[in-house]
N, C-alpha and C positions, 0 to 999 in steps of 0.2 A: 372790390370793383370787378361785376364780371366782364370778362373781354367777349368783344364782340365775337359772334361767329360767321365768317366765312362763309357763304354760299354757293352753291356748282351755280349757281345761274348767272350769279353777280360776276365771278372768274370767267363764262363763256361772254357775258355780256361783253365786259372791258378789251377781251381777246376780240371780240368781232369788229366790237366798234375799233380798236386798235388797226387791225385792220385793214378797215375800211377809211381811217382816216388814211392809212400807208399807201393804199390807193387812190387819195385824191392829192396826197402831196410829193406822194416819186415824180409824176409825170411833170408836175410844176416845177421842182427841183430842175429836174433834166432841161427844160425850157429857161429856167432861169439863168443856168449855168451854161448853156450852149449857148447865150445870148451875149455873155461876158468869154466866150471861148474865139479866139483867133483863128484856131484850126476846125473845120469844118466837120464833123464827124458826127456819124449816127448812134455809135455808144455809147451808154451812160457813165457819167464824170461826176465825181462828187465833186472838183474844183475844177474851174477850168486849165487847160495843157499851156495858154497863153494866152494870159490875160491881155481883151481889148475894150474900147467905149466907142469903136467906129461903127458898132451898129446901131447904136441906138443916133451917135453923132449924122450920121449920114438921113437918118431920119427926121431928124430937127431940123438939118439943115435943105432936107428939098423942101422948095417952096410949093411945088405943086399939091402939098397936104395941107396947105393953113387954112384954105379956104374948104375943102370939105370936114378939119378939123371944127372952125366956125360950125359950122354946119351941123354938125353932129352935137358940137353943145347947147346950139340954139331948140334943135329938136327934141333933146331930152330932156328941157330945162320946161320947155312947152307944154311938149308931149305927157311929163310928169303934169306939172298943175292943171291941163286940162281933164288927163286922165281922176286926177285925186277928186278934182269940181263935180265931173260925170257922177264917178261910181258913189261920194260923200249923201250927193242929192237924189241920187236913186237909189243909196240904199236906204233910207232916211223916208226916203217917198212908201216904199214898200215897205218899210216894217210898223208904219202904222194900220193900226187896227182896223178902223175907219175909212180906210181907200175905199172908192166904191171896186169892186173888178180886181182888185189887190190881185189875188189869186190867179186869176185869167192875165191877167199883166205876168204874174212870176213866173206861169209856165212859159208864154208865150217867148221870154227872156231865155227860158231853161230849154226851149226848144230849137235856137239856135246855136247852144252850144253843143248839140248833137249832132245836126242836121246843118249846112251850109249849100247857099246855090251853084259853089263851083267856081273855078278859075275867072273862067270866060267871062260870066255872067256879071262878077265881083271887078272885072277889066271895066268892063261897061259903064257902070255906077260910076266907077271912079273915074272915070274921061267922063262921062256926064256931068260930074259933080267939080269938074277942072281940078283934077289931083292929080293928073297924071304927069309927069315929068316938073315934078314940083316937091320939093322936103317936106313940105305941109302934106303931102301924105302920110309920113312916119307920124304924127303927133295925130291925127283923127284917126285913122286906122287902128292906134295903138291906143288910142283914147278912148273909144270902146269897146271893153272890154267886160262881157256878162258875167265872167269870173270874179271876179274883184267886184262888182257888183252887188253876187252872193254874200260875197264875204262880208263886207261892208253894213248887208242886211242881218246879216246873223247878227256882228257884233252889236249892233244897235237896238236889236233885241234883247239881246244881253244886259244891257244896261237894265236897271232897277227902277220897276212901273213907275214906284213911288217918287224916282225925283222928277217925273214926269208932270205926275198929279200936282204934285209941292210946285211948280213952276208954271202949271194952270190956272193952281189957285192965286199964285201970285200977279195973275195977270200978262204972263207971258205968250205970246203968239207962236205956232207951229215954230216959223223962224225963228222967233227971239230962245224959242228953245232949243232951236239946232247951234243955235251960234254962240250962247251962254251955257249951255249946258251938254248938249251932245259934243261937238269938238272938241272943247277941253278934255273930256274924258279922253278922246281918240286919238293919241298922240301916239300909242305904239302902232295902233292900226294904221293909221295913217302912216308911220314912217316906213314899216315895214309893205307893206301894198304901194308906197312911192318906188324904195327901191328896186319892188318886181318894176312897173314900169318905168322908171328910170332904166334900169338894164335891157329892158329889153330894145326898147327904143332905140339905147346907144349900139346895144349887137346887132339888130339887125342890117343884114345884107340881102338876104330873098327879094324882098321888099321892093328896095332899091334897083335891083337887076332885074326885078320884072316890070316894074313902072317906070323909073327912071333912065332917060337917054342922053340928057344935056349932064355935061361932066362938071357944068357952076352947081347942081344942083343933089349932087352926089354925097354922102357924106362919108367920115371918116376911113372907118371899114371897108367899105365898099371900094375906096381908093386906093388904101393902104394894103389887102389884101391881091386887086389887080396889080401895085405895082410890083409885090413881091412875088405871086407867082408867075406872072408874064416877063420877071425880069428887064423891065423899062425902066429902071434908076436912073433917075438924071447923073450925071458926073456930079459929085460933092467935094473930089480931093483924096477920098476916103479907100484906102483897098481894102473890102472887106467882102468875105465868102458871102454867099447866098444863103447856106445853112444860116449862119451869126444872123447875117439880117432877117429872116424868116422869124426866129426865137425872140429878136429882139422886139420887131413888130408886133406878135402875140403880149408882149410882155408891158409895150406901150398901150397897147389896146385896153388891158384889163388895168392898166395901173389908177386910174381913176375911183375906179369901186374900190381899189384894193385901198386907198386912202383914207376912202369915205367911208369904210364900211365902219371901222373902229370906233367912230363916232355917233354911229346909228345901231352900235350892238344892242346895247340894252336896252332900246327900241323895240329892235327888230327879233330881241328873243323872246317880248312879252308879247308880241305882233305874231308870234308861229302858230300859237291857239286861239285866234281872233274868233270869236263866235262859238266858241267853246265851251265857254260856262257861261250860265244863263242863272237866272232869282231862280 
């Protein structure tokens, strides 16, 4: 049996990648563990000096989060399924052969994501369009999205002419082929391009602090963010540092995806080369 041989590229590989994973899990670590630390400090703790749960306590318990809590899961819940409806049917529209203007439609798609008309302009629209100081901005805004789009086009290209034909001949309509035969294939794409827009949805703050002024209509982030770095904590009971609750905050914010992700891995790692391979 010959043993494998070693290669310098495969050793620099796992070295980089090591890494660079080291660099995306110190900084979480340190967040993780400042967030369970009593004492407030800016050095990095493999454990924390004195173990507390007043940060994340003191955030369960103000009330002034549950409703832009609501808020935030209504918009990503939204925001997702309208964004998946969008990009599913436009990319579906565009990779057939047959559009008339197909092409003129793709660039003109591909030339917005170059080119945009600007702050101001994009203000306007959207007080035009009554979005402005309303959460139903986050879900349309974020629900068109030309990127996902792309993607969504490629990968349905990808798909195999022939079960195309075979589902013609059977007497299937455009739609009854999208919804028999295209979808079902699309389950990594779709989970993986939900989670882009799920996340994003739920992280955005910009958004929010440039459109939104009424605080019923703020979500999560946006709230939990001003209350921590403004330092305006209701009283909870709770004595806990600024540092702890800052790490804590961070750590509620992301805890959702960090849930959900595990469930949508192997999804989401078949979904990384969506449009990738093609007949």
């Amino acid at each position: 049996m010959k043993s494998k041989k070693i290669k310098t590229f495969d050793v620099v590989n796992y070295i980089v990648f090591i890494l660079i994973g080291l660099m995306v899990l110190v900084p979480i670590w340190k967040v993780l563990v400042d967030s369970f630390n009593a004492v407030g400090v800016y050095q990095f703790r493999l454990w924390p000096d004195k173990f507390t749960l007043d940060g994340y306590k003191t955030i369960l318990h103000t009330k002034l989060l549950y409703k832009p809590f609501i808020n935030s899961v209504i918009t990503t819940l939204a925001g997702t399924l309208f964004g998946l409806m969008l990009s599913t049917l436009a990319g579906y529209t565009l990779a057939q052969d047959s559009l008339p203007g197909r092409n003129f439609f793709a660039y003109v798609l591909l030339f917005t994501m170059i080119f945009s008309g600007g702050m101001i302009p994009e203000y306007l629209v959207m007080k035009k369009l009554h979005l402005v100081n309303s959460m139903w901005i986050l879900v349309f805004k974020h629900g068109v999205n030309v990127y996902n789009f792309v993607l969504m086009k490629n990968f349905f290209e990808g798909i195999p002419g022939s079960l195309y034909e075979a589902a013609k001949i059977d007497g299937c309509t455009p739609m009854g082929i999208f919804f028999r035969i295209v979808l079902p294939l699309s389950k990594a794409a779709l989970a993986s391009i939900g989670l882009m827009f799920a996340v994003t949805v739920w992280n955005d703050y910009a958004n929010v602090k440039i459109y939104i002024t009424d605080p019923d209509q703020v979500n999560f982030q946006y709230k939990l963010r001003n209350m921590i770095m403004d330092g305006d904590t209701p009283p909870t009971g709770y004595n806990v540092s600024q540092t702890t609750l800052f790490n804590s905050g961070i750590i509620m914010a992301i805890l959702p995806f960090m849930l959900l992700y595990p469930f949508l891995q192997k999804y989401f790692v078949k979904g990384v080369n969506v449009g990738a391979v093609k007949e």
